[in-house]
C-alpha positions as MATLAB code, in Angstrom:
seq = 'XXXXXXXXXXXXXXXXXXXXXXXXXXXXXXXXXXXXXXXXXXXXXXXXXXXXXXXXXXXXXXXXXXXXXXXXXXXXXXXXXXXXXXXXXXXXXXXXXXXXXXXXXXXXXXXXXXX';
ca = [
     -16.303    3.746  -20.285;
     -16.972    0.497  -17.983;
     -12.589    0.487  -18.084;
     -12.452    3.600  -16.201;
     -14.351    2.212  -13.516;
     -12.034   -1.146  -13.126;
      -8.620   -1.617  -12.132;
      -6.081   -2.106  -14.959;
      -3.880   -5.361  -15.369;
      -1.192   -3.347  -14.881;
      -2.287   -1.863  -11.749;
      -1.124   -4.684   -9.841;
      -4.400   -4.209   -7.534;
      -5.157   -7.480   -5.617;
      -8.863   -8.590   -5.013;
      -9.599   -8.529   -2.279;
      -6.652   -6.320   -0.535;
      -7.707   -3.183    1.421;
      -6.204    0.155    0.627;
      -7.213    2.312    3.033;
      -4.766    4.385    4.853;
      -2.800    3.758    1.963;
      -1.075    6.852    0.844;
      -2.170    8.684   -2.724;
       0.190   10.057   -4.996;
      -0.698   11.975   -8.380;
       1.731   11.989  -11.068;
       3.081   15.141   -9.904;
       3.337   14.850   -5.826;
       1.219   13.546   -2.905;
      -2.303   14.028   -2.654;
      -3.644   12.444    0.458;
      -4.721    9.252    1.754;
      -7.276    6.800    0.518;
     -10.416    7.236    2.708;
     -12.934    4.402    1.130;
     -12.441    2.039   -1.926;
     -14.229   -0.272   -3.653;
     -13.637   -3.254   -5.897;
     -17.202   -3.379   -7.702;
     -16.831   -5.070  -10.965;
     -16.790   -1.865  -13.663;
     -17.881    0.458  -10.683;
     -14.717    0.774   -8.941;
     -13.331    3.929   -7.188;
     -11.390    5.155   -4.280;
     -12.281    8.177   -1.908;
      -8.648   10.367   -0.955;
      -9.095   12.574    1.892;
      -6.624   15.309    0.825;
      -6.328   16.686    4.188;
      -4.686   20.042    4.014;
      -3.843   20.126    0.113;
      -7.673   21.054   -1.089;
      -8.989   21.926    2.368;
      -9.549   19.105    3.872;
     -11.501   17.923    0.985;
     -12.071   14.466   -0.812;
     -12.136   13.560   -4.035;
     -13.654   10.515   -6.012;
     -11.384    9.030   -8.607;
     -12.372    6.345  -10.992;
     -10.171    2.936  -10.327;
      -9.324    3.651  -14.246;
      -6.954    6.366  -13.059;
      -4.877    3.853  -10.652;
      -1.872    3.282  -12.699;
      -0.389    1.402   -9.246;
      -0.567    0.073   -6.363;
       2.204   -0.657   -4.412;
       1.866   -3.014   -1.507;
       5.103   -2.677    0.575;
       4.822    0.493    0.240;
       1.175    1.269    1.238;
       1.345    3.675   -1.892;
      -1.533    4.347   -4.494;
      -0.032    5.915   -7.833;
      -2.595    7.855  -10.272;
      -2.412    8.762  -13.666;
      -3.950   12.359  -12.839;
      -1.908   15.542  -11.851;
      -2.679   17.596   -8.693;
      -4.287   19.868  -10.895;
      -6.270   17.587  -12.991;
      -7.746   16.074   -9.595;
      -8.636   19.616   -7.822;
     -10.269   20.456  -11.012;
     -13.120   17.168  -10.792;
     -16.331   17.425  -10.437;
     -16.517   18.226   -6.271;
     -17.094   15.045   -4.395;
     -20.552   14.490   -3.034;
     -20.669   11.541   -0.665;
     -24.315   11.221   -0.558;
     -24.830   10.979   -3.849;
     -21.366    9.135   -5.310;
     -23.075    5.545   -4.493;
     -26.587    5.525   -6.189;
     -26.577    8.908   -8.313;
     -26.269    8.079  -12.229;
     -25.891   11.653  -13.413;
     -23.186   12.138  -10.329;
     -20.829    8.931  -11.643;
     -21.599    9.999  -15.344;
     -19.879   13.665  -14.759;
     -16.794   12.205  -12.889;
     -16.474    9.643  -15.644;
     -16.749   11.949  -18.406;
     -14.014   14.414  -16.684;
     -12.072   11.545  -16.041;
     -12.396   10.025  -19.384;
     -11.916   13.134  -21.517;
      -8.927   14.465  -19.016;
      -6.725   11.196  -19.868;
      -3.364   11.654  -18.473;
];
């Protein structure tokens, strides 16, 4: 399940590059706006503050579910619907980082729930 967690070749994700700010958009609309990322080797993820679409809520998505990233465009593409991503486990920021049980949920949602 390490994949999920990691960037795909075809993402077109650069080391290194920032997305922040970068807009989200699931395979059926926009989402929000990427909050936090990281680009852990096999425990990579971004954070999308969905502002008025859930609530104001975030969501943690695996870097598994980035199908693209466009640069010019500031765009992140998922492989997830709107309603595939509302319906994750909720976000929990103080536990996302260090909480096995917390990642193992998302990933199993995430991994079972393939696009």
């Amino acid at each position: 399940m390490s994949e999920l967690w990691s960037y795909g070749p075809d993402s077109r994700y650069t080391a290194g590059a920032s997305l922040i700010g970068f807009k989200v958009e699931a395979a059926d609309g926009h989402i929000g706006r990427v909050g936090e990322h990281t680009q852990d080797v096999g425990s990579s993820y971004i954070v999308v503050d969905t502002g008025p679409w859930i609530f104001g809520k975030e969501v943690l998505l695996p870097a598994g579910t980035v199908g693209r990233v466009d640069m010019e465009e500031r765009t992140v593409h998922v492989s997830r619907t709107k309603e595939q991503i509302k319906n994750a486990p909720e976000y929990d920021k103080d536990k996302h980082r260090g909480d096995a049980d917390y990642r193992d949920r998302v990933g199993d949602y995430y991994g079972r729930d393939q696009g």
